[in-house]
C-alpha positions in Angstrom: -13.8 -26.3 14.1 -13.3 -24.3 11.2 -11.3 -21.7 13.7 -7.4 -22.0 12.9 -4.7 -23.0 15.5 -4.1 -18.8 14.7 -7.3 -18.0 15.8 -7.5 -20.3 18.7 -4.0 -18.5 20.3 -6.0 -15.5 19.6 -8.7 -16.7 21.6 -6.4 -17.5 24.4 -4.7 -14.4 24.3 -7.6 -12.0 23.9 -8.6 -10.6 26.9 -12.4 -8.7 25.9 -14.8 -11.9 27.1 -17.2 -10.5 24.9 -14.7 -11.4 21.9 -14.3 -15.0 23.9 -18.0 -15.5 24.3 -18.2 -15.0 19.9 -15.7 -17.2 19.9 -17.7 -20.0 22.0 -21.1 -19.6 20.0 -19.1 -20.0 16.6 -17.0 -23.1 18.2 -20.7 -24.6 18.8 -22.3 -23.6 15.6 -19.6 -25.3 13.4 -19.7 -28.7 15.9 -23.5 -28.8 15.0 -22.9 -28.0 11.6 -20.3 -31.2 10.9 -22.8 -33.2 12.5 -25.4 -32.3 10.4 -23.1 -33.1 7.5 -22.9 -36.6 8.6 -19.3 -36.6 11.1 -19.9 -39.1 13.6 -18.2 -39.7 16.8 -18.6 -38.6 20.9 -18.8 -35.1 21.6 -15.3 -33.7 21.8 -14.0 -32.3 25.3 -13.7 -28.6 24.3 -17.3 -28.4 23.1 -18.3 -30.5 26.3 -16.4 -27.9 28.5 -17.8 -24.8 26.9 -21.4 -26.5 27.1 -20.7 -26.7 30.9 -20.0 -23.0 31.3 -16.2 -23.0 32.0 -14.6 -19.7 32.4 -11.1 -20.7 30.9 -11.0 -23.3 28.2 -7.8 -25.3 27.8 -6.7 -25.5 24.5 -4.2 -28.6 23.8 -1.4 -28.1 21.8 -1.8 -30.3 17.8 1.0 -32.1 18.9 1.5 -31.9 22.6 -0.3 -34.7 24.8 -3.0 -34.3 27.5 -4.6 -36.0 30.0 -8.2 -37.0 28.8 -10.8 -35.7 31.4 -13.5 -37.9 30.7 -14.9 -37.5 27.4 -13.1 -38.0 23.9 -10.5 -35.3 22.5 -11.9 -33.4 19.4 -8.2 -34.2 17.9 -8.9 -38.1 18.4 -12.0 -37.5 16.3 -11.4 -35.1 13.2 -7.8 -34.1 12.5 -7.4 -30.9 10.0 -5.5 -32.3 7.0 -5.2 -29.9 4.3 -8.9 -29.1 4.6 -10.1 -32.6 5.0 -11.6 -34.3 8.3 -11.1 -37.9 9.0 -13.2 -39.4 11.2 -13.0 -42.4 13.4 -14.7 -45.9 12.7 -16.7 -47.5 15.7 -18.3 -50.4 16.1 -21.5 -50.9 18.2 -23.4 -53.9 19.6 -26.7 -55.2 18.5 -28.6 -53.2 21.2 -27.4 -49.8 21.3 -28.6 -50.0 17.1 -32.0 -51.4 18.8 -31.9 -48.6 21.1 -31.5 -45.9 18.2 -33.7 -47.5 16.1 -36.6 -47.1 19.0 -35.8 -44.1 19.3 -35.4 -42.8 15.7 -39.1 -44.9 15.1 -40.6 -42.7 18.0 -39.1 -39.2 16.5 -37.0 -39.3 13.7 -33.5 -40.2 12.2 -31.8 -36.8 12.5 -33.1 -36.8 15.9 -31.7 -40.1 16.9 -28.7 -39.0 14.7 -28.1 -35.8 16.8 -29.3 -37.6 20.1 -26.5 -40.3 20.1 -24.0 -38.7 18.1 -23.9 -40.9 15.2 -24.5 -40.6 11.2 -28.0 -40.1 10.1 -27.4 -42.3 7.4 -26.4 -45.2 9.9 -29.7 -44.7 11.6 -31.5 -45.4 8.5 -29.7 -48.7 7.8 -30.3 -50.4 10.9 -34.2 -49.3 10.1 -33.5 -50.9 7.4 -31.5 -54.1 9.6 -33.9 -54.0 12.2 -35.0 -58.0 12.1 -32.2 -58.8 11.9 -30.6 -56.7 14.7 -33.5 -58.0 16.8 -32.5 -61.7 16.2 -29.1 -61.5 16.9 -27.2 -61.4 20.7 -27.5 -58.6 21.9 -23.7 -58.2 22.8 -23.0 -58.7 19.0 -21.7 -56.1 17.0 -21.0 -57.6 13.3 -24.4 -58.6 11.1 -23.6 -62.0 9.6 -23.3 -60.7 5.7 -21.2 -63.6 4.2 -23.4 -65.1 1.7 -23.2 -69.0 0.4 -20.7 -69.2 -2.6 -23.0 -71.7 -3.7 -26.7 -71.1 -2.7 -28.3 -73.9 -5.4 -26.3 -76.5 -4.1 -26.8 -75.8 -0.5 -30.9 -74.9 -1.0 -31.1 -78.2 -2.7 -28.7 -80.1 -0.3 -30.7 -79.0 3.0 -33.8 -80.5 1.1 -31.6 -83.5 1.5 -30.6 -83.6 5.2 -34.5 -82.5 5.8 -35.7 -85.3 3.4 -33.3 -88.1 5.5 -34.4 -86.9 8.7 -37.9 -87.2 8.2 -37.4 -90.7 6.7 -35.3 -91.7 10.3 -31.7 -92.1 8.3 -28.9 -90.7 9.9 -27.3 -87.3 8.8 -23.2 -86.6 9.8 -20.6 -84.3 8.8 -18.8 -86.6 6.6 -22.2 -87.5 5.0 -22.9 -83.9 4.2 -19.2 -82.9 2.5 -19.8 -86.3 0.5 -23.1 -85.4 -0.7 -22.0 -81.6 -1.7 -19.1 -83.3 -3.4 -21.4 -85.6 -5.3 -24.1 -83.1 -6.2 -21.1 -80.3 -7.5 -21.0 -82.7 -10.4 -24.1 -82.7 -11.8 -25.0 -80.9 -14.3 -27.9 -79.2 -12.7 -25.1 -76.9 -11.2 -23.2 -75.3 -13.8 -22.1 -72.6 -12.2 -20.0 -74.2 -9.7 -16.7 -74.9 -10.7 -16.0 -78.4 -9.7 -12.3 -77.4 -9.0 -12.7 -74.3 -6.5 -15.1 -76.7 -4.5 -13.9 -78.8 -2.2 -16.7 -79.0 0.6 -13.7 -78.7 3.0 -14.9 -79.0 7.3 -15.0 -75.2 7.5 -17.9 -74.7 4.5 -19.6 -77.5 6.4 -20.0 -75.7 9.5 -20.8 -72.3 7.7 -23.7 -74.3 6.1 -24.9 -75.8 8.8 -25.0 -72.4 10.6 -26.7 -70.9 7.3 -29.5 -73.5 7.7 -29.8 -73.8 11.3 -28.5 -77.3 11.9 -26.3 -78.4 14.8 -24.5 -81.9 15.8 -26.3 -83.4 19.2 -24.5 -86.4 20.6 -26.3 -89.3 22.4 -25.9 -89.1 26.4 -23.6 -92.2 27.4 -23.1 -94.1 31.2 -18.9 -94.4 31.6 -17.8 -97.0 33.6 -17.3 -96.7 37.1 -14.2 -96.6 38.7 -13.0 -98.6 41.7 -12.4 -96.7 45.2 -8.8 -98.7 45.4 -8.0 -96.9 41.7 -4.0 -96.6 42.3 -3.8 -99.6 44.8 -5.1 -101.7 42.0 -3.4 -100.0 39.1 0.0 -100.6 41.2 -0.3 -104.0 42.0 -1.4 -104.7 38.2 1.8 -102.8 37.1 3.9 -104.7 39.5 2.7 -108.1 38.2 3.3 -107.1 34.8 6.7 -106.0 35.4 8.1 -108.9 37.6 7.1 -111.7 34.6 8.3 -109.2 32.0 11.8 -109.1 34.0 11.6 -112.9 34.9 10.4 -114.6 31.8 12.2 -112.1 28.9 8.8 -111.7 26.8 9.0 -110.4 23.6 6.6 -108.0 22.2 5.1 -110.6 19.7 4.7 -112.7 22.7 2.4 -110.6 24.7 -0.9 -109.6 23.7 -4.6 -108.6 25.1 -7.9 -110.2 24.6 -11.2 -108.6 24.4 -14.9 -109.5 24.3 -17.3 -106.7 23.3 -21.1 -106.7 22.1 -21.6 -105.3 19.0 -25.8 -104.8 17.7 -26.9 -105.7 14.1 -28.1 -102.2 14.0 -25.0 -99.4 14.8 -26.6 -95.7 14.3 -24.2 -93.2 14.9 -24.0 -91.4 18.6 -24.0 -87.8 16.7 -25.9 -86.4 14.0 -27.0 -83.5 12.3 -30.1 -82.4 13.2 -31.7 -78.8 13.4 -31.2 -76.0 16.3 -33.7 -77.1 19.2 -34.8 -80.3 18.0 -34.9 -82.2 21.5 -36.1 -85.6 19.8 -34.5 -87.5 16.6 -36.6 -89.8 14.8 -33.5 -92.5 13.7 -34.5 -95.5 11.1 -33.2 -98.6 11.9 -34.0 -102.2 11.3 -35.3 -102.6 14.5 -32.5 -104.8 15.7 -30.7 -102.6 17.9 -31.0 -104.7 20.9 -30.2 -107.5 19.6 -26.6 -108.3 20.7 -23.7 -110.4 19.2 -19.8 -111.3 20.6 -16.8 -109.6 18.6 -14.0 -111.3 20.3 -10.9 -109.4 19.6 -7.0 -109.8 20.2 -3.7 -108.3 19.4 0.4 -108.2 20.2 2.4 -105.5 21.6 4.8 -105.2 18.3 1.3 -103.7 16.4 0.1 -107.4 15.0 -3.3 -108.4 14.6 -5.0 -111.5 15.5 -7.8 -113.0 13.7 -11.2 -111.8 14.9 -14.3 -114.1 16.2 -17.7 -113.3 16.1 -20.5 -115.0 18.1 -24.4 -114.8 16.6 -27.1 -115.5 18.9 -28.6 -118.4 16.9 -28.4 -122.8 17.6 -26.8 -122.8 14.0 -25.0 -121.4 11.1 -26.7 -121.1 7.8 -25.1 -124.7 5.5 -25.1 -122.8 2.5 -23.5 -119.7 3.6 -20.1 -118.4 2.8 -18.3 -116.2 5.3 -15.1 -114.4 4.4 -11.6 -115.6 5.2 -9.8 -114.4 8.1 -12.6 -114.4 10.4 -14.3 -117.1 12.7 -17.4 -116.8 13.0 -19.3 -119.1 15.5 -23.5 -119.7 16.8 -24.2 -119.9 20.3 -27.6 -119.8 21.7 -27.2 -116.5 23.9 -24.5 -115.0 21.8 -21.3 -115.2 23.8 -18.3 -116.7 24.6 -18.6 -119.5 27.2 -16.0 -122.1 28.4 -15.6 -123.8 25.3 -15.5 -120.8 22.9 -12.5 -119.2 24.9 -10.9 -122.6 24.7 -11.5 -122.9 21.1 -10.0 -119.5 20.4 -6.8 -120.3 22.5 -6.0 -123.5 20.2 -7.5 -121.5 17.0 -6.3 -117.9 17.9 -4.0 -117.9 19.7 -2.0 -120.8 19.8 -1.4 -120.2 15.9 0.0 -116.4 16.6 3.6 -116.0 15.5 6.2 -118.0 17.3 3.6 -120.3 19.0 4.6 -123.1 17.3 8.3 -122.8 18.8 6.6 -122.7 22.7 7.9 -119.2 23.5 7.3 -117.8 26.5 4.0 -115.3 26.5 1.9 -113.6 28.3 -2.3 -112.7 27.7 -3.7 -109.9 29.2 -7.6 -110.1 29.7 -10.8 -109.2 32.3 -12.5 -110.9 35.0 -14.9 -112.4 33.0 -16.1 -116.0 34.6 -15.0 -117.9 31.9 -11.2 -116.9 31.6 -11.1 -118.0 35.2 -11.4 -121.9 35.0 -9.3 -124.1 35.9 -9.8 -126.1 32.5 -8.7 -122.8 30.6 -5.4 -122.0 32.7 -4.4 -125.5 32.5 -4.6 -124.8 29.2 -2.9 -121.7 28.8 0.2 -123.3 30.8 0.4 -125.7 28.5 1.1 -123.3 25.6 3.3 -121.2 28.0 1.1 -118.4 28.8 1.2 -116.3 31.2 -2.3 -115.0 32.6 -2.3 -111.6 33.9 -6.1 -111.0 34.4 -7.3 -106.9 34.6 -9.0 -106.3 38.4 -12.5 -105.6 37.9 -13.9 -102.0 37.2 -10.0 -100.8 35.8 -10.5 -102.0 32.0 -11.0 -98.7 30.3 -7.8 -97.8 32.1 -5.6 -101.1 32.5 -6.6 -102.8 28.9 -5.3 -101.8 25.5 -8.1 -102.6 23.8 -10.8 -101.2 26.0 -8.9 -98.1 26.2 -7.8 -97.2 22.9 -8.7 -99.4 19.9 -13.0 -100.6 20.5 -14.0 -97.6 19.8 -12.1 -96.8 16.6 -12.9 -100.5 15.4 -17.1 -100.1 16.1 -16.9 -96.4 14.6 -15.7 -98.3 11.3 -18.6 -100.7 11.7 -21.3 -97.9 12.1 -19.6 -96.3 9.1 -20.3 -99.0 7.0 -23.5 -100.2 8.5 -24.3 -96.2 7.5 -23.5 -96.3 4.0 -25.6 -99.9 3.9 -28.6 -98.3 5.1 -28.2 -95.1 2.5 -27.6 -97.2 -0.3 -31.0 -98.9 -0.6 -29.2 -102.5 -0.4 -31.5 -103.0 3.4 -34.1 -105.9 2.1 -37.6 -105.4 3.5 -40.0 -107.7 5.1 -43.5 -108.7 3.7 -44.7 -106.2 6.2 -42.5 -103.3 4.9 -39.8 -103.5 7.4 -36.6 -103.4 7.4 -34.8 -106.6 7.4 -31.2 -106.7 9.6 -28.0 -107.7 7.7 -27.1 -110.6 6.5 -24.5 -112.1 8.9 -21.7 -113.2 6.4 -22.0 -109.2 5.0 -21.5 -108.6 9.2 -19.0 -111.1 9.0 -17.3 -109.2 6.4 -17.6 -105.8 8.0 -16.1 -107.1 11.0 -12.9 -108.4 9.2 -12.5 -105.0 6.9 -13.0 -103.1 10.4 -10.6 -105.0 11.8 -7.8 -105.1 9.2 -8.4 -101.0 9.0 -7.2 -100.4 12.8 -2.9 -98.9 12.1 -0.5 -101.5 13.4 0.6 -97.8 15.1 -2.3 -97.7 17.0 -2.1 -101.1 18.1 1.4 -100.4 19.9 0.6 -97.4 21.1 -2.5 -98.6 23.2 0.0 -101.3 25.0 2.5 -98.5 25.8 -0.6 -96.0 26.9 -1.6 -99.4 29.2 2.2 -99.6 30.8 2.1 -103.3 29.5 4.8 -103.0 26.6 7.0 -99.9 27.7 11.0 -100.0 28.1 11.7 -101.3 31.7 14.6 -98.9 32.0 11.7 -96.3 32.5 12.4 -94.4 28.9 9.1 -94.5 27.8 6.8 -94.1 30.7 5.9 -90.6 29.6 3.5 -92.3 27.2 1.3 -92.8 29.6 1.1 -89.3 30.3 0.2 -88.4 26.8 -2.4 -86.1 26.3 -3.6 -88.3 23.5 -6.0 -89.8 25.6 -8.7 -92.2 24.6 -11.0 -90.1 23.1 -9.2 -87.9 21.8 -7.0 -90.4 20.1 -9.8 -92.3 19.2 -11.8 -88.4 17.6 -8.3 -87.9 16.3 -8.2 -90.9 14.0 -11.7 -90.8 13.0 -11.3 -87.0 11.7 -8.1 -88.1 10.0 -9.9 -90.9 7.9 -12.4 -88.8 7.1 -10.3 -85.9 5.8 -8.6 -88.6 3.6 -11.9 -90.0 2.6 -12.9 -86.7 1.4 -9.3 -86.0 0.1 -9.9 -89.1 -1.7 -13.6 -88.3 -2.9 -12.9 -84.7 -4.0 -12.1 -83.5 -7.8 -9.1 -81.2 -6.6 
């Protein structure tokens, strides 16, 4: 290459193939000469053609184009520039540098330089990379080099998520940025500056990569939908609209009640654990099976009712004080039976707003035996209530709270069950174990849980339903909302926990 573009025409033009043939050796000399300087790149097409033998080399023009025959242009590769030759970057994957290294191992790097026309000095850094070359994908091209800006408090802090999980307590995401928030204040870490971290989500997932640790999520049964799925849905939807039209219900007039079961012990369904672990060992109290009644209820216009909560036991403690706000009753299987559900329609729900001046409403529940009696929808006409009672199988689709709000509410609960059991409150047994929660703290959890849920969210899971939405047909598209349940429900839980953290941090 060190020819001119003069001497090249001259080459063209000369006729003496002796003088041609000088002209070929010298072409190859100098191409073997830049690579032993270190120029990288495929083997240019003019070198390739004269290594072939060709009588009548084509020489493109430095501007004109061409059409590439196969290999690379020596143009594309080194450009003359006022003496100086550029050259041009390429990447490779993980087992081509495997491939050289093998090969450089079994002869030698200018070898394996020359062989694959590529920089002996390259060679000898992925020698040098060779571990980790072998445990990275093979289709990868870029070695993971980004180091931890803070390698004390993350050395220190996976001694913490290793130290939890050997003692069975549950490790998240939320629990990690909290702990690195807590531990950038100490003392111990003087070279982190407080203000610059801020243990946002994305450092949490570069950590976790760092150190090997993943998020599995406990396996889960979903309900079962009917054959009749739009029949059902229809005739639902028809029911709801006739009274609507007929009786003129407001939205504080028409609201949904739920029973769900709810354990003393609420570990969370995902957790940080390290790559490949196929078993977590999870601490608990050892009450996880042991179920108790939330009942709860709500209005279209976003308002709350009062929650109920139903321990398995004959009888509640004499000297204990539960919180106000909440109603918290014994039964000896732990649910609502006959005279619970009528005890909450003359203590729930016949003290919501605008009972007292007999308005016309309506209360949308499930099949459950107990709602069906004739003693309870005596009842309910009495106060002027409408029943419209969800077919069986179509409650995660057909009931507000089912569908949009239980989960939200019982990630709150495991939240704060998860900060009971971290914070060393959990009393022991004479044995050692783990004693459950008191049931007035419960109690308590139940009504802060409660009382968290947005009155937002509470109107929007009647309009997802089709129970609260304009009759003139202006807001059906709500049900069409890609919001769905879960991801309305993952939505809201990231949300709280970015303000959590916003709240938690020193920025």
């Amino acid at each position: 290459y060190s020819l001119s573009s003069k001497s090249l025409q001259q080459y063209q033009s000369d006729s003496n193939s002796g003088e041609k043939q000088l002209y070929r050796d010298q072409m190859l000399r100098n191409y073997w000469t830049l690579l032993s300087l270190g120029s990288s790149g495929s083997k240019p097409d003019l070198i390739h053609r004269i290594e072939i033998g060709e009588a009548e080399l084509w020489i493109r023009d430095a501007e004109g184009p061409r059409v590439n025959s196969g290999s690379e242009s020596p143009l594309s590769v080194f450009k003359m520039n006022n003496g100086e030759i550029k050259r041009k970057r390429s990447a490779y994957h993980a087992a081509f540098k495997l491939k050289v290294v093998e090969y450089a191992e079994a002869n030698n790097n200018c070898a394996a330089a020359r062989e694959f026309c590529i920089n002996e000095k390259q060679v000898r850094e992925w020698r040098k990379n060779k571990t980790t070359l072998e445990d990275m994908p093979r289709s990868k091209k870029k070695c993971p080099t980004r180091c931890a800006s803070f390698p004390e408090l993350e050395k220190d802090l996976n001694n913490w998520i290793v130290e939890c999980q050997q003692n069975g307590y549950i490790v998240t995401r939320t629990g990690i940025r909290l702990r690195a928030l807590h531990m950038s204040k100490d003392d111990k870490y003087k070279s982190v500056n407080p203000s610059m971290f801020v243990a946002s989500a994305g450092w949490c997932t570069r950590f976790m990569n760092r150190h090997g640790l993943c998020l599995c999520q406990r396996s889960k049964i979903a309900q079962k939908l009917p054959r009749d799925l739009e029949d059902k849905i229809k005739s639902f939807q028809r029911f709801i609209i006739k009274y609507r039209k007929e009786c003129a219900f407001e939205l504080s007039q028409i609201g949904n009640m739920d029973e769900t079961p709810v354990t003393f012990d609420l570990p969370s369904n995902r957790m940080v654990t390290s790559v490949g672990e196929k078993t977590v060992l999870i601490k608990t109290s050892g009450h996880e099976k042991i179920y108790f009644t939330v009942v709860l209820s709500c209005l279209a216009n976003g308002s709350k009712l009062p929650p109920v909560v139903v321990f398995k036991r004959k009888t509640l403690p004499k000297n204990m004080k539960f919180p106000a706000g909440i109603i918290v009753r014994a039964h000896k299987k732990g649910w609502m039976d006959e005279s619970g559900t009528i005890e909450w329609l003359e203590k729930v729900w016949n003290k919501r707003p605008g009972a007292l001046c007999k308005k016309p409403a309506m209360l949308i529940w499930d099949m459950f035996r107990t709602h069906k009696t004739d003693e309870v929808k005596n009842l309910a006409k009495n106060m002027k209530t409408t029943l419209a009672i969800i077919p069986g199988g179509l409650t995660s689709v057909l009931q507000p709270l089912d569908v949009c709000l239980n989960k939200p509410f019982k990630n709150r609960l495991r939240k704060m069950w998860s900060e009971w059991m971290c914070s060393g409150m959990a009393k022991l047994t004479k044995g050692g174990n783990l004693m459950k929660p008191e049931i007035n703290l419960v109690a308590q959890w139940i009504k802060d849980a409660w009382v968290s849920i947005p009155s937002e969210m509470v109107e929007k899971s009647f309009r997802k339903c089709c129970i609260s939405n304009a009759l003139d047909e202006s807001e059906d598209d709500v049900i069409f909302d890609d919001d769905t349940r879960e991801a309305a429900n993952e939505k809201e839980s990231e949300s709280e926990d970015d303000t959590s953290m916003r709240t938690e941090s020193p920025v």
